[in-house]
N, C-alpha and C positions, 0 to 999 in steps of 0.2 A: 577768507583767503582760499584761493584754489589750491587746493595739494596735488602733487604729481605722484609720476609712479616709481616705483622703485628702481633705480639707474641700473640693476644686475638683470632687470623684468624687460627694459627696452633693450638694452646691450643682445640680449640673446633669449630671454625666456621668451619674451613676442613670436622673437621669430620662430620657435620650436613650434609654440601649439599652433600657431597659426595652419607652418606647413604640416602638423599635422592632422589638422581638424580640417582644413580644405583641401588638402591633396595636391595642390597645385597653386601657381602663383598668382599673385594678383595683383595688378598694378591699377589705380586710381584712374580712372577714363574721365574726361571734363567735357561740360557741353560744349566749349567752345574748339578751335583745332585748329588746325593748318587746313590747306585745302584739299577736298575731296580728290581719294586716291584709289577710286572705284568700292565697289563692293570688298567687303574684308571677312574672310571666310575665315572665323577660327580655326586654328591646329585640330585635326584629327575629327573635322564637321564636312558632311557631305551635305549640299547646300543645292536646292532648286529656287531661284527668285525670278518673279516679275512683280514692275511696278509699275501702272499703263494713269498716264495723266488723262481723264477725260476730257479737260476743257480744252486740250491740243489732239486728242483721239491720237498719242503718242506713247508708247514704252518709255520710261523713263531710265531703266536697268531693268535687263534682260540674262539670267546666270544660268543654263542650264535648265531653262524655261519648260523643254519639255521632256526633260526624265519621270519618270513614274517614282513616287514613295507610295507608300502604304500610310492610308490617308486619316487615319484614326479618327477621330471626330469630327473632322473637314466635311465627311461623307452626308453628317445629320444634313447638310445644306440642299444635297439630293433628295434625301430623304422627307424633308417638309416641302419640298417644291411639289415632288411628287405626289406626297398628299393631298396638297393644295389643290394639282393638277382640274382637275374637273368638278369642282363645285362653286365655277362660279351661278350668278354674276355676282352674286354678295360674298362671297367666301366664308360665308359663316360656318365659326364652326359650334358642338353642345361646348357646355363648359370644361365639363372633365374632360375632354380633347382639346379643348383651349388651354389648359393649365398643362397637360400633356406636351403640346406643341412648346408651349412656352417656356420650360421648361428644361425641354431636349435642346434646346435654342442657348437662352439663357445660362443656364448652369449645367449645361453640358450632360445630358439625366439619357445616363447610360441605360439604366431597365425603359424608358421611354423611348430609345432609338430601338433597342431590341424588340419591344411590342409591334413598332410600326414594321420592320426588317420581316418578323415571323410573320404579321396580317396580310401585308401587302405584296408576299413574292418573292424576297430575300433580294437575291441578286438581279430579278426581274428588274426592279425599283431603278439600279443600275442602267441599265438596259435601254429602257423606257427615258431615262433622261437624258442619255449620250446619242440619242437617236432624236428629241426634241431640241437640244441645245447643241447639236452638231461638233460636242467634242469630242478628239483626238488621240487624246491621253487617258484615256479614262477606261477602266475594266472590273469589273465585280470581282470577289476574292476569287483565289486561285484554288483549283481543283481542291475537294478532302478539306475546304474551307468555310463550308456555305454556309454556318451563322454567323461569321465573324465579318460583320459588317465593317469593322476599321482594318480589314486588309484590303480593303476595295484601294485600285491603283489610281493614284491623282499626280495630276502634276501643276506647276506654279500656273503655264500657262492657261491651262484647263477651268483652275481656279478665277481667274481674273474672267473669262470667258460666262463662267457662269454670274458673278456677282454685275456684269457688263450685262446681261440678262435683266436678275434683277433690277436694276434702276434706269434701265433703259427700254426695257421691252413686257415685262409683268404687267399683269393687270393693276393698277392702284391698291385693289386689295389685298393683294399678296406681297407687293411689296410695302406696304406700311408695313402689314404683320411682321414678316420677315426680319426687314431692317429695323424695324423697332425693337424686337426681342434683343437682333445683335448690338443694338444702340443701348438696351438695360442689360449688357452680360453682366453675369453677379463676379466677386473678388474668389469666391469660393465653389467650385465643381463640386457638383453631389457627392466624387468619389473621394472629396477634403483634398483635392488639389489647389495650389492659386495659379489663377489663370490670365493673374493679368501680365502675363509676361510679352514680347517682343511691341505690337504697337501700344496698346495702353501702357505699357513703358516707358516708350520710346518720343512717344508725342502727346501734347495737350488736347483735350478735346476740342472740338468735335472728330468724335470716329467711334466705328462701329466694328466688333468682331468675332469672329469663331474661329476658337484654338482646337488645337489636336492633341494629345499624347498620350505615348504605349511604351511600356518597357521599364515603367519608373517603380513599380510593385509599389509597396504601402510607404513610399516616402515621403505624401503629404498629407502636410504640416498645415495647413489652412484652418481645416476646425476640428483637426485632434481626431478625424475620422479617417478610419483606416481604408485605403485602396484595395480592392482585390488584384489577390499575385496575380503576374504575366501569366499569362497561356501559354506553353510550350509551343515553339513553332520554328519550323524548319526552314530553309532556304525555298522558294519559290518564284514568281515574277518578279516580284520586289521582295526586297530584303524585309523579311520580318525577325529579326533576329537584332539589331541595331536600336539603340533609344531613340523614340524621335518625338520631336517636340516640332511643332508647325503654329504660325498667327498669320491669320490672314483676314481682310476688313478691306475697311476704307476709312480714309482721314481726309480733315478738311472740309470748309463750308461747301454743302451742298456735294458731300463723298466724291470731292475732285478727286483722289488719288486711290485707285486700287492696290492694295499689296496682298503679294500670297509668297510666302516665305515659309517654304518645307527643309526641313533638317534631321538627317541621322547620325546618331551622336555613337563614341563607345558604348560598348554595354555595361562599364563599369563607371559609368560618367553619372556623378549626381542628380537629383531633379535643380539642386539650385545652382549648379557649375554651368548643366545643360541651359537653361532660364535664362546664366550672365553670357552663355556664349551667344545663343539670341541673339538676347537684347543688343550688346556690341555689333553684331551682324547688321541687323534691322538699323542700328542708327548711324552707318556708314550711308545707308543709301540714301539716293536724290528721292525725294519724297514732296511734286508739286502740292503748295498748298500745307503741308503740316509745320509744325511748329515745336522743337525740342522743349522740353520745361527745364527751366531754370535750375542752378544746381551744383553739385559735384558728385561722381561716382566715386563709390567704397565700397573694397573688399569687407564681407562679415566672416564672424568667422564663430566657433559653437552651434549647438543644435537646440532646438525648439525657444531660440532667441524670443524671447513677447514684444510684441510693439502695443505701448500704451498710451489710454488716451490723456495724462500727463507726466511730467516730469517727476513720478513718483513711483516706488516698488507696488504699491497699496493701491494706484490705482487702477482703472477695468484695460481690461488685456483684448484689444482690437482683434489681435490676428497673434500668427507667429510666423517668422521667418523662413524661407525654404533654405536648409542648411548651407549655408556659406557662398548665398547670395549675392550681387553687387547691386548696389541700391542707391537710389537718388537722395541727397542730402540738399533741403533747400537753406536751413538756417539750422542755429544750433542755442544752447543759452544753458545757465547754471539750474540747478538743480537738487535733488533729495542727491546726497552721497553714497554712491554704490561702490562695494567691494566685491570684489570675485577674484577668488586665489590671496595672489602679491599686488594684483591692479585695484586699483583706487582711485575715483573718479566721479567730479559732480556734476562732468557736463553731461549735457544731452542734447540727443541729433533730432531734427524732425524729419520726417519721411512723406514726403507728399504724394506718391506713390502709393503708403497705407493711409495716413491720413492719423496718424500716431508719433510716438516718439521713442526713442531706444539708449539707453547710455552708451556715450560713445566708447567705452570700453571694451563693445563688441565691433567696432568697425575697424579694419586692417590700416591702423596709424600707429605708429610710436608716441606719438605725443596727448593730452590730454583733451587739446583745444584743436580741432581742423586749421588749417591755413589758409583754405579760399574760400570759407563757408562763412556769410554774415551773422553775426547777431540777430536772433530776433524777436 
């Protein structure tokens, strides 16, 4: 028999820790919708988007395409092109520079951007590729700056320009490299961030990506490994004072659709509020060629949430939740009986997103069982 929860715990105890473990409200997003009503820029998110269909050599959403953010991780994209730069025709590189490269690529491997940054000329690197790939937006940090390779100034357009680069104009071996590494990005950054937030959220594979972000200090939660604090840092070209979380890639067979999707968020704004405001952003847009996954969106809510590989307290802990997250729910089913507090509850959510499961006692529903989520 499924037991429910206590009628005093849905009346009003939900709502309390809810709003105050996530700060702010959350209401349930669904794949399906009404019709497209442009680009949806959450409250209080300053927002640069393009999203250019190759198979029409057309923009598909165009939002302030070319403001400058400060480009945090975005930059590695320079930064391995650059290396790349002049060794062909094989491109080969030793090992330990190949794990390096791949790496900085893949999971995001902050001391690997910083090695290539200090070897190769800092801002130089900049320089050299804005002059190669004729973009616009594009500037190396700003003065009193010059090891901090993620203040380098980028913008959406800038971004799609480049990735239009690689798979249109690279030599073959640069770009398998390249796109390959961003076609195996890992769930977890070296600095214990999860990174699969805005397109690997947003839509089914096929797609390839490189994310950014600064300003979240040690709030992830990916593998229990701590981030080093923000850098202090002042007003200059672009805002480096603002959170920002950026996904940019391509989706779809044969990387039909480019997206570069930059975002400054409050400073007081989550890594996992920042993550839901994303991902809602990114899955407003026309996106030729991608494909939403199946589903329902739900508020989470508590901190270092586990997603596990069954319907059990006992069993191996995948990942853990970015704090009060909104997450894709593909099916749900009964379960080991979990209590926490006054809530009491057998069911359990799957997450196709982690590739795990979570009692649904941590998803922002009054009720025990979801309402549009199937059995499975």
């Amino acid at each position: 028999m499924r037991l429910t929860r206590r009628a005093s715990a849905v009346a009003s105890g939900w709502l309390v820790v809810t709003a105050l473990l996530l700060g702010w409200a959350v209401s349930p997003a669904r794949a399906a919708g009404p019709p497209r009503a442009g680009v949806v820029v959450p409250p209080g998110v300053t927002a640069g988007v393009a999203v250019f269909d190759r198979q029409t050599g057309t923009f598909t959403e165009q939002l302030d395409a070319h403001a400058q953010f400060r480009s945090a991780s975005v930059v590695k994209l320079l930064i391995a092109l650059d290396h790349l730069w002049d060794r062909g025709p094989d491109y080969d590189l030793p090992p330990d520079d190949r794990a390096r490269l791949d790496s900085m690529l893949r999971s995001s491997d902050d001391d690997a951007a910083s090695f290539y940054w200090s070897r190769e000329g800092g801002s130089a690197i900049v320089d050299r590729m804005t002059a190669r790939l004729g973009l616009t937006d594009t500037a190396g940090p700003p003065a009193g700056y010059p090891g901090y390779w993620g203040y380098t100034a980028l913008s959406a357009a800038d971004t799609v320009t480049i990735y239009r680069y690689l798979l249109d104009t690279a030599p073959a071996p640069v770009r398998d490299l390249v796109m390959g590494d961003l076609r195996a990005s890992t769930r977890c950054g070296k600095d214990g961030f999860d990174q699969r937030f805005g397109i690997p959220a947003s839509f089914e594979r096929p797609w390839a990506v490189k994310q950014g972000w600064s300003g979240f200090g040690s709030s992830g939660d990916c593998t229990g490994n701590e981030a080093a604090a923000p850098r202090s840092a002042r007003p200059a070209g672009v805002d480096l004072t603002r959170r920002a979380l950026h996904t940019t890639g391509t989706v779809g067979a044969g990387d039909r659709s480019i997206i570069a999707v930059f975002t400054l968020q409050p400073t007081d704004t989550t890594f996992g509020a920042a993550y839901t405001n994303l991902d809602r952003l990114v899955r407003s847009l026309n996106v030729p060629g991608g494909t939403h996954p199946a589903g329902g969106w739900y508020g989470t809510w508590g901190t270092g949430v586990h997603v596990r590989a069954a319907t059990t307290t006992d069993s191996t802990v995948l990942t853990a939740l970015p704090s009060g997250v909104e997450t894709l729910v593909s099916c749900q089913k009964q379960g080991q009986t979990v209590t926490v507090g006054s809530y009491v509850n057998d069911w359990w959510a799957y997450l196709p997103l982690y590739g795990g499961w979570i009692t649904n006692i941590y998803l922002d529903y009054p009720g025990n069982e979801l309402p549009d989520v199937p059995v499975c």
